[in-house]
C-alpha positions as CSV (number, residue, x, y, z in Angstrom):
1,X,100.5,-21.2,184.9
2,X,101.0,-17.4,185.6
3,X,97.9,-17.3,187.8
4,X,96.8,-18.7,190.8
5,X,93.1,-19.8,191.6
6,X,90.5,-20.1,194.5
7,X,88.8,-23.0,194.0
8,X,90.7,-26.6,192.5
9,X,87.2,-29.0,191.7
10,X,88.1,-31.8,190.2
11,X,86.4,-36.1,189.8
12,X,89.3,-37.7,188.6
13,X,89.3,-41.6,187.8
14,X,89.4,-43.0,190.8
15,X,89.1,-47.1,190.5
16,X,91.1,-49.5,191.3
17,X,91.5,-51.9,188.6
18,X,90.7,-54.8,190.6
19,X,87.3,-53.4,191.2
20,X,86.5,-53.4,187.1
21,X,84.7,-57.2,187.4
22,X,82.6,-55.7,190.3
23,X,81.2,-53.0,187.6
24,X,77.8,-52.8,185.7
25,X,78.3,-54.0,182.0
26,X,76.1,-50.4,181.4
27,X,79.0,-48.8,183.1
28,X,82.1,-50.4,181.0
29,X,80.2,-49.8,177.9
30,X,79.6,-46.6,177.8
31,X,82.3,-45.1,180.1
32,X,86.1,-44.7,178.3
33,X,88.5,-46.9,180.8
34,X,90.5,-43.8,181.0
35,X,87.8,-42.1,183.0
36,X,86.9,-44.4,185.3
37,X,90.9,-46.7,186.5
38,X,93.4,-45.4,188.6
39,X,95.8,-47.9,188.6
40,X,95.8,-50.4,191.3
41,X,95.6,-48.4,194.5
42,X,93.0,-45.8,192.8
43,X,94.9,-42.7,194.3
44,X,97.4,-42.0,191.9
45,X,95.5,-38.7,190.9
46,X,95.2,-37.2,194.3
47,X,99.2,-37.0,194.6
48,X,98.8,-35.1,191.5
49,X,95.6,-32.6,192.5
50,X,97.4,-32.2,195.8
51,X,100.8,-30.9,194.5
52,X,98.8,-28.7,191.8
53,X,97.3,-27.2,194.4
54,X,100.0,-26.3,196.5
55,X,101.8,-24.7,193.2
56,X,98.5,-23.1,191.8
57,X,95.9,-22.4,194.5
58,X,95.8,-18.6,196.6
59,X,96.0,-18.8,200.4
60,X,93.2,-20.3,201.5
61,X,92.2,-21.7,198.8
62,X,89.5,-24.8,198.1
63,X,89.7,-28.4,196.9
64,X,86.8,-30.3,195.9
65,X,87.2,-33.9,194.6
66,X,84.7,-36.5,194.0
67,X,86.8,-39.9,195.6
68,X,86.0,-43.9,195.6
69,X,83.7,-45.2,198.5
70,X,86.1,-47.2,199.9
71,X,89.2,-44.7,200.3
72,X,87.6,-41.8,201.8
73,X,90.5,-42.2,204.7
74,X,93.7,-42.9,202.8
75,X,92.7,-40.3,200.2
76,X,92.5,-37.4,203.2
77,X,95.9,-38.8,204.3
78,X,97.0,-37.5,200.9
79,X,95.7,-34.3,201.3
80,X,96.9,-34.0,205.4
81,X,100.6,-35.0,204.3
82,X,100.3,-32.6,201.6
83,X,99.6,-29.6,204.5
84,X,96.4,-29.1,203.9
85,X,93.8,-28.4,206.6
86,X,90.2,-28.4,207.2
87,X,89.6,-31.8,205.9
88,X,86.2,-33.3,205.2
89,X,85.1,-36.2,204.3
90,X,81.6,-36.1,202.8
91,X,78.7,-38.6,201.5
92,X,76.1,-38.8,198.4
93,X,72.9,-38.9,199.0
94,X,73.1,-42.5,199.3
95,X,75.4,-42.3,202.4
96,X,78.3,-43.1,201.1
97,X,81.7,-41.8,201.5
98,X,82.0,-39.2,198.1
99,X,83.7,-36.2,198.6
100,X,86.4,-34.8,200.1
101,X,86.9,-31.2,200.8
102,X,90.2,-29.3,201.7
103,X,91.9,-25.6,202.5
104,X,95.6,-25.3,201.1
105,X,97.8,-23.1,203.9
């Protein structure tokens, strides 16, 4: 892309596959699979949204992403090895681990 932006948002699928039986039938029947599995760890994309970044974001520029619940800490690692800074890890209003925000250098 000849451009460069300010702000990367993105909820990519984020599921491990071993976590499909654990899913509401509601869920799996209305949801495309493609949206919703990442493979086995459920991180693949992150590499992906980290490096697109670094290529296509301005100084200082944001990352949102929505993440699972349960990798809220490996998923910053991606983002930290990545050099990004100002990491946060945010909830949902349920209080559980949702989002994580990020500055590219």
């Amino acid at each position: 892309l000849p451009f460069k932006f300010d702000i990367l948002v993105s909820n990519p699928p984020y599921i491990k596959s071993s976590e499909k039986e654990l899913m509401s039938a509601s869920t799996l029947k209305f949801e495309p699979e493609i949206a919703l599995f990442a493979g086995d760890t459920g991180l693949d994309f992150y590499y992906r949204i980290a490096a697109f970044g670094l290529d296509h974001l301005n100084f200082d520029g944001r990352v949102f992403v929505e993440i699972n619940e349960s990798l809220g800490m490996k998923t910053m690692g991606i983002f930290q090895e990545s050099g990004y800074y100002g990491i946060q890890l945010l909830k949902d209003l349920s209080g559980k681990d949702r989002f994580i925000t990020c500055i590219k250098k």
